[in-house]
Each structure stands twice: as C-alpha cells, then as structure tokens.
N, CA, C and O atoms as a GROMACS GRO file, in nm:
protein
  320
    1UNK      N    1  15.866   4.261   4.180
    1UNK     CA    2  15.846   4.156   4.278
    1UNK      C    3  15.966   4.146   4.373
    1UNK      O    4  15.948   4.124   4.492
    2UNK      N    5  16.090   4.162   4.318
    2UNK     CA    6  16.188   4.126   4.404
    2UNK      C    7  16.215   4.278   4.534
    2UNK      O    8  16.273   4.290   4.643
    3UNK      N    9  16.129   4.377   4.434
    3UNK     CA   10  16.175   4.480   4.548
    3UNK      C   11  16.068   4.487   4.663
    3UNK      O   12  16.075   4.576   4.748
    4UNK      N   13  15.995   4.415   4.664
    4UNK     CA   14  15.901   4.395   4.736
    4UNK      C   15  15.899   4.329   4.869
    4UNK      O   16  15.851   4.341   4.982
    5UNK      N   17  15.998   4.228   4.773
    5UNK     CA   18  16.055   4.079   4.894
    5UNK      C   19  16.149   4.180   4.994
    5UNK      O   20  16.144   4.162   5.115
    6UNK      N   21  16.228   4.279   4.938
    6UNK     CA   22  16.398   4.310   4.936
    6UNK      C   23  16.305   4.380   5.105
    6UNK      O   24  16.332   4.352   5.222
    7UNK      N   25  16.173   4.494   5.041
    7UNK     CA   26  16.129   4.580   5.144
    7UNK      C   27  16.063   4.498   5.258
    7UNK      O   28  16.062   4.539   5.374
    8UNK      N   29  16.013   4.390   5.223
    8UNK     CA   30  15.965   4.332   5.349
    8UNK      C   31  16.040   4.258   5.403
    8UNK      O   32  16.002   4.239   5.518
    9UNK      N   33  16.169   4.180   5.368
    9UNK     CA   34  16.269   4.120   5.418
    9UNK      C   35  16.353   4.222   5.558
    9UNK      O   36  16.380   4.193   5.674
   10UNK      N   37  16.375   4.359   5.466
   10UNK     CA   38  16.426   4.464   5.538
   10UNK      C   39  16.358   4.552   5.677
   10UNK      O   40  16.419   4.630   5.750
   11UNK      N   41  16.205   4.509   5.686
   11UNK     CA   42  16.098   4.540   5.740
   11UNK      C   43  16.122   4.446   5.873
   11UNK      O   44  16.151   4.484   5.986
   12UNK      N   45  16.104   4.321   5.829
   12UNK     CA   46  16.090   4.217   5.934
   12UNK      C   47  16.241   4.190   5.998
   12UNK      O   48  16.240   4.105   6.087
   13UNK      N   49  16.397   4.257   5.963
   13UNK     CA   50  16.502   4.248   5.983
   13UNK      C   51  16.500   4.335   6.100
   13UNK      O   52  16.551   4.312   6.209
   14UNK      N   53  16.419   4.466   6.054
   14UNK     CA   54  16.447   4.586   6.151
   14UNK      C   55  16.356   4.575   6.276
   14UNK      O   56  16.388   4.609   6.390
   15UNK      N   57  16.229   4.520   6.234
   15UNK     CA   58  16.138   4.462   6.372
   15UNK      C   59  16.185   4.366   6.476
   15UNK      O   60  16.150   4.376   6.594
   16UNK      N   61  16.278   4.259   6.423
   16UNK     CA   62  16.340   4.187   6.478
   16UNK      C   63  16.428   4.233   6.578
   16UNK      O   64  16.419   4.217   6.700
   17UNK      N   65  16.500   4.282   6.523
   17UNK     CA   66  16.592   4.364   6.596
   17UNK      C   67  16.557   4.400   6.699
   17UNK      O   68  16.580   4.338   6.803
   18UNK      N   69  16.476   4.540   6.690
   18UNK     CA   70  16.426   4.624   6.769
   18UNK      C   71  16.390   4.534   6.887
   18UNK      O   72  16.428   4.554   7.002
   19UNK      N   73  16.301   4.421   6.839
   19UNK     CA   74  16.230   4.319   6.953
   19UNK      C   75  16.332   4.267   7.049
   19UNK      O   76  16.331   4.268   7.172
   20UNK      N   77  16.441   4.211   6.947
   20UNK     CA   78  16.546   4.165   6.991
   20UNK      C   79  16.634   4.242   7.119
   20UNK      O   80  16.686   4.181   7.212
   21UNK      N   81  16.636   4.377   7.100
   21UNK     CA   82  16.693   4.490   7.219
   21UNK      C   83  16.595   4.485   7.329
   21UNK      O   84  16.617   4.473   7.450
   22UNK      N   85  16.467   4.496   7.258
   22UNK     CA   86  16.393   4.501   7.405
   22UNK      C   87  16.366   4.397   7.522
   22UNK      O   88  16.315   4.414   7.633
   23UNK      N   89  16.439   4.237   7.438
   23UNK     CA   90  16.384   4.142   7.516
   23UNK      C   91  16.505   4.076   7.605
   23UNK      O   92  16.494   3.993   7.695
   24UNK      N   93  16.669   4.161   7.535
   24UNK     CA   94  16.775   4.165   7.606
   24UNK      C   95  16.778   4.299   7.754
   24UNK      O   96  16.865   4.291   7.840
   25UNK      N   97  16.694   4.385   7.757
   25UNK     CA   98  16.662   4.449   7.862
   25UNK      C   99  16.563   4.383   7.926
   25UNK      O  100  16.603   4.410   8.039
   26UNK      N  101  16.503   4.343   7.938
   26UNK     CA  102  16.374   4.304   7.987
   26UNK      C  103  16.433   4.174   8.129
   26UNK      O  104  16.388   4.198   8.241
   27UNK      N  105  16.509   4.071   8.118
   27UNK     CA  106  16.590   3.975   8.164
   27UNK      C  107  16.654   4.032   8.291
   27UNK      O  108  16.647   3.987   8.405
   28UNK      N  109  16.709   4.125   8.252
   28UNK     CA  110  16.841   4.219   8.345
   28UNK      C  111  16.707   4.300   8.426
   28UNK      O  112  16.722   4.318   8.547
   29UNK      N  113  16.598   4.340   8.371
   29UNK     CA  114  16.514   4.359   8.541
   29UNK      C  115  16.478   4.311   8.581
   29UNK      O  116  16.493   4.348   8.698
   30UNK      N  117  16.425   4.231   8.579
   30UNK     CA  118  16.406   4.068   8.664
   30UNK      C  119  16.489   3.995   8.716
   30UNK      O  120  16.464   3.900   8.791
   31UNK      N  121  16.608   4.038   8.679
   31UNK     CA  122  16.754   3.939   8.745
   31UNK      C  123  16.778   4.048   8.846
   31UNK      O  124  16.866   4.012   8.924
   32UNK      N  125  16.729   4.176   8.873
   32UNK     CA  126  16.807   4.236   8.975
   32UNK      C  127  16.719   4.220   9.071
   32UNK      O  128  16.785   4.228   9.174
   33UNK      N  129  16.546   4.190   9.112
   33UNK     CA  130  16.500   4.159   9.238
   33UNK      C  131  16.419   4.029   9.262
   33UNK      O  132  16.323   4.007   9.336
   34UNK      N  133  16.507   3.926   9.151
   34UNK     CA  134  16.464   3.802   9.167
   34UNK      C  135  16.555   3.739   9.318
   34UNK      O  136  16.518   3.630   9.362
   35UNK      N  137  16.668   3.811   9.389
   35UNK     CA  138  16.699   3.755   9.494
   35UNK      C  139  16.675   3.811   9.634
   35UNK      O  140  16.692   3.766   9.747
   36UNK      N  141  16.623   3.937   9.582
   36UNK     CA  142  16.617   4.038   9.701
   36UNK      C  143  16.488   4.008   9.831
   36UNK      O  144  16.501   4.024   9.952
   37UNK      N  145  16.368   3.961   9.757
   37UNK     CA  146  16.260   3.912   9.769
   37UNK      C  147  16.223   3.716   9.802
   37UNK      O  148  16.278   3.645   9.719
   38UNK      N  149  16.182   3.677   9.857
   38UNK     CA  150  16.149   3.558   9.902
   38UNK      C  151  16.031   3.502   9.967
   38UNK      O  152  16.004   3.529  10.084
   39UNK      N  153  15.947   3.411   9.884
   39UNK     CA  154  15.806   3.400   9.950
   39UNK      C  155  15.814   3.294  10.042
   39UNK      O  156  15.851   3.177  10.034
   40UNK      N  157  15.762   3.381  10.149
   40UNK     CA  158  15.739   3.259  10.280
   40UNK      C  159  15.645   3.158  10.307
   40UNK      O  160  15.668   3.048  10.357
   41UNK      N  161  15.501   3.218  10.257
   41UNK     CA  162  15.359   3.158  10.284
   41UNK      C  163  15.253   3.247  10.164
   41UNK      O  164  15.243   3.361  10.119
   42UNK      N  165  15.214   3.170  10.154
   42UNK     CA  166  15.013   3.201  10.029
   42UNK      C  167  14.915   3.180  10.113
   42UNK      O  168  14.903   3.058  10.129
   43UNK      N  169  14.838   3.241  10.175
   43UNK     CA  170  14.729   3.199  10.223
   43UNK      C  171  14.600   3.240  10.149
   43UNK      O  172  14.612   3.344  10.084
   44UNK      N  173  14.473   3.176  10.146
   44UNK     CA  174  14.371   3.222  10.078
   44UNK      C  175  14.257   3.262  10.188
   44UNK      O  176  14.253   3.197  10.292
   45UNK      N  177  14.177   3.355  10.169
   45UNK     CA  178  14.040   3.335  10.283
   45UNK      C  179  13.952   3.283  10.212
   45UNK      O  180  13.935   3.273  10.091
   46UNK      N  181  13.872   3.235  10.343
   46UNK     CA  182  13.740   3.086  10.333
   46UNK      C  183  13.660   3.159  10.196
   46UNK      O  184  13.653   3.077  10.104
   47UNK      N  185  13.616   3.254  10.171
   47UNK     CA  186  13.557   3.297  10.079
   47UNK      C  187  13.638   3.273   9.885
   47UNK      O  188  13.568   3.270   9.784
   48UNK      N  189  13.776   3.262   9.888
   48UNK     CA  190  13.879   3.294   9.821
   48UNK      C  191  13.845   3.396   9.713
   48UNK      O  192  13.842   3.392   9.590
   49UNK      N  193  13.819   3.496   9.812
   49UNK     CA  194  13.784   3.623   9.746
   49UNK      C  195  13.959   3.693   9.718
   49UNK      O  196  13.990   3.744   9.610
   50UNK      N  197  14.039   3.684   9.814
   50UNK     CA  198  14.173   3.725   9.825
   50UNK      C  199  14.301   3.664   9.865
   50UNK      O  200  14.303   3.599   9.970
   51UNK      N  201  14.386   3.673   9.810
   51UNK     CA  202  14.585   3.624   9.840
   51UNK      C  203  14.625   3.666   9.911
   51UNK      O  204  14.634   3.788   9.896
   52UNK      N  205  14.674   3.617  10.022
   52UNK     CA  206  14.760   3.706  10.035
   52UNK      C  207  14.894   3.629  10.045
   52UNK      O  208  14.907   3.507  10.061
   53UNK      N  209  15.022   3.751  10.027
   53UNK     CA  210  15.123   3.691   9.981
   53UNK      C  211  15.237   3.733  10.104
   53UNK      O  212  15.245   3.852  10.131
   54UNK      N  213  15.324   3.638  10.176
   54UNK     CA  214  15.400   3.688  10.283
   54UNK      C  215  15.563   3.647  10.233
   54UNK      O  216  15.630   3.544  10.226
   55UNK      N  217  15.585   3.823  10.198
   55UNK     CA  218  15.755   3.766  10.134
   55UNK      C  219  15.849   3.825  10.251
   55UNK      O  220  15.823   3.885  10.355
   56UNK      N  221  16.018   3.765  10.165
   56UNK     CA  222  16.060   3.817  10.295
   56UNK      C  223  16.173   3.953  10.189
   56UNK      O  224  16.223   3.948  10.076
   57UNK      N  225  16.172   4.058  10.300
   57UNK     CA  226  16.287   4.164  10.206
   57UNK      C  227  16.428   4.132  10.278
   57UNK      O  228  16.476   4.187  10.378
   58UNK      N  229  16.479   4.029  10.202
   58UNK     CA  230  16.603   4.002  10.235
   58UNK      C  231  16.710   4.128  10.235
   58UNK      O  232  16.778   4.155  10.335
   59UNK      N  233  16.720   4.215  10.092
   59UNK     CA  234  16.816   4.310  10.092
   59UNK      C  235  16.752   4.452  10.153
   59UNK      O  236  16.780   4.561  10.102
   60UNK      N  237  16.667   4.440  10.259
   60UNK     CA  238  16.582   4.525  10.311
   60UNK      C  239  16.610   4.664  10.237
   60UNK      O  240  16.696   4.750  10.251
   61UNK      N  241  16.454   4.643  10.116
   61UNK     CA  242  16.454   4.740   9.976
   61UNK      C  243  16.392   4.837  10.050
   61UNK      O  244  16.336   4.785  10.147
   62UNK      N  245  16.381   4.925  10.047
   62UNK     CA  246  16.280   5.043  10.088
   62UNK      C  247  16.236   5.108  10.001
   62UNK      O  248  16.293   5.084   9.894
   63UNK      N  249  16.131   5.210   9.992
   63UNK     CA  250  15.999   5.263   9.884
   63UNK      C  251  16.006   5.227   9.757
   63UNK      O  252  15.967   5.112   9.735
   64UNK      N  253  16.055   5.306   9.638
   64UNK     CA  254  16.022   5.258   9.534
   64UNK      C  255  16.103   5.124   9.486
   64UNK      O  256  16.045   5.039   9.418
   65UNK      N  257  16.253   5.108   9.527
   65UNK     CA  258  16.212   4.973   9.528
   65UNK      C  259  16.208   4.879   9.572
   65UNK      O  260  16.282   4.785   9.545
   66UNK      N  261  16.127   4.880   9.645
   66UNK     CA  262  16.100   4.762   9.725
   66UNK      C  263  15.935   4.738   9.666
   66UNK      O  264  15.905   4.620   9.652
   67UNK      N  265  15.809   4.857   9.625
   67UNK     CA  266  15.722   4.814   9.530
   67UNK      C  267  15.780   4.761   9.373
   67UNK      O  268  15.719   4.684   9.299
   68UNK      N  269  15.858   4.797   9.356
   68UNK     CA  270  15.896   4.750   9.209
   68UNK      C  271  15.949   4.579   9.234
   68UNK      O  272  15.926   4.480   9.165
   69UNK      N  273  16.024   4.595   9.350
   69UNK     CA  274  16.089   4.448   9.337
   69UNK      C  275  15.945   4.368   9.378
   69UNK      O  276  15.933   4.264   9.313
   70UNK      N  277  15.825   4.396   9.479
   70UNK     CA  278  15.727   4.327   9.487
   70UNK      C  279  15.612   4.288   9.344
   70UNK      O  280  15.532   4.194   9.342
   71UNK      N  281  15.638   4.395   9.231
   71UNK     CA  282  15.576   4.400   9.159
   71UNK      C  283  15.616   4.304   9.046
   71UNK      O  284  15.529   4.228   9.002
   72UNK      N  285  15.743   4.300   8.996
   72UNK     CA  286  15.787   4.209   8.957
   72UNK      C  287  15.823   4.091   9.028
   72UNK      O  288  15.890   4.004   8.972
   73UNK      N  289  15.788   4.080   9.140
   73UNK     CA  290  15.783   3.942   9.168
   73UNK      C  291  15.650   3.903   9.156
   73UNK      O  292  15.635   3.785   9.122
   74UNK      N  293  15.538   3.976   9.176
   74UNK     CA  294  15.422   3.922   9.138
   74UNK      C  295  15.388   3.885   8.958
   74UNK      O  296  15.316   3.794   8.915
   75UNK      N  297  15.439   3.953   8.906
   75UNK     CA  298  15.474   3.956   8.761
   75UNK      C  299  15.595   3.802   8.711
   75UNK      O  300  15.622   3.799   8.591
   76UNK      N  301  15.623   3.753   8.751
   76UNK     CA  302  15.723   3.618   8.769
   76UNK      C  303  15.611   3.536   8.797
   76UNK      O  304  15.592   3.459   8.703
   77UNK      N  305  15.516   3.519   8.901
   77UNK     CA  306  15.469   3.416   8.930
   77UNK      C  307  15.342   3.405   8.839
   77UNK      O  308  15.294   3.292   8.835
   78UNK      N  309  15.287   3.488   8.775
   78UNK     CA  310  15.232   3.520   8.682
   78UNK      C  311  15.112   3.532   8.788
   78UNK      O  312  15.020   3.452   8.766
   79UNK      N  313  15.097   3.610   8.891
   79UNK     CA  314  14.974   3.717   8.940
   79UNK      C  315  14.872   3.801   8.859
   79UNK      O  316  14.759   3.784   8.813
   80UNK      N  317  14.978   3.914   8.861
   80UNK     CA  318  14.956   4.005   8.803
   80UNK      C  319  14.892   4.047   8.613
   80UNK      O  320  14.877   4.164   8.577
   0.00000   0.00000   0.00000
C-alpha cells in the first residue's frame, strides 16, 4: 500500500512540475506582444455574421510577427 501512495505521490510531483514549466513559458509570450498591438474600434455588420477588429501596430511588427502578435491578441480577448 505504501508503495503505491510513494508511486502516485511521485507521479503527480513529476506532472506538476512539468505543468508547472510550461505555464512559466506560456506568460513571457504574451508579455512580449501584449504592448506592441492596440485595439482601436470592434465593429459588427447588420447581419452579425462578422468582427471586425481595427488594431493599431504600434512597434510596427512586420510578417510573422506581426500575425503572431495579432493572434495572440485575439487569443487574450478570448476570440479565438
């Protein structure tokens, strides 16, 4: 019985963890184009079939990231 506890104690120590690394990375990408980006206006059409979203590129991002910083900003506001 006790080696049982010992293996699942040791189980849920190492999952933790692991979770634990991934959720200390996860912060630090979102902190790098949470300032770069800035929403100006939301508009909806009469149908509200579609969003649209008018940001501004403050640190004027270009190609990939400037979709990544749009993507995680849609991912923040909980869009996506």
């Amino acid at each position: 019985m006790i080696k049982i506890l010992k293996s699942i104690i040791s189980y849920l120590t190492s999952a933790l963890t692991s979770i634990n690394k991934f959720l200390d990375k996860f912060p630090n990408k979102l902190e790098v184009f949470s300032d770069d980006l800035t929403l100006i206006r939301i508009s909806r059409n009469t149908l509200g079939r579609n969003i649209t979203f008018v940001l501004n590129n403050d640190k004027m991002l270009e190609k990939k990231a400037l979709f990544k910083g749009i993507y995680l900003y849609l991912r923040q506001i909980r869009i996506l």
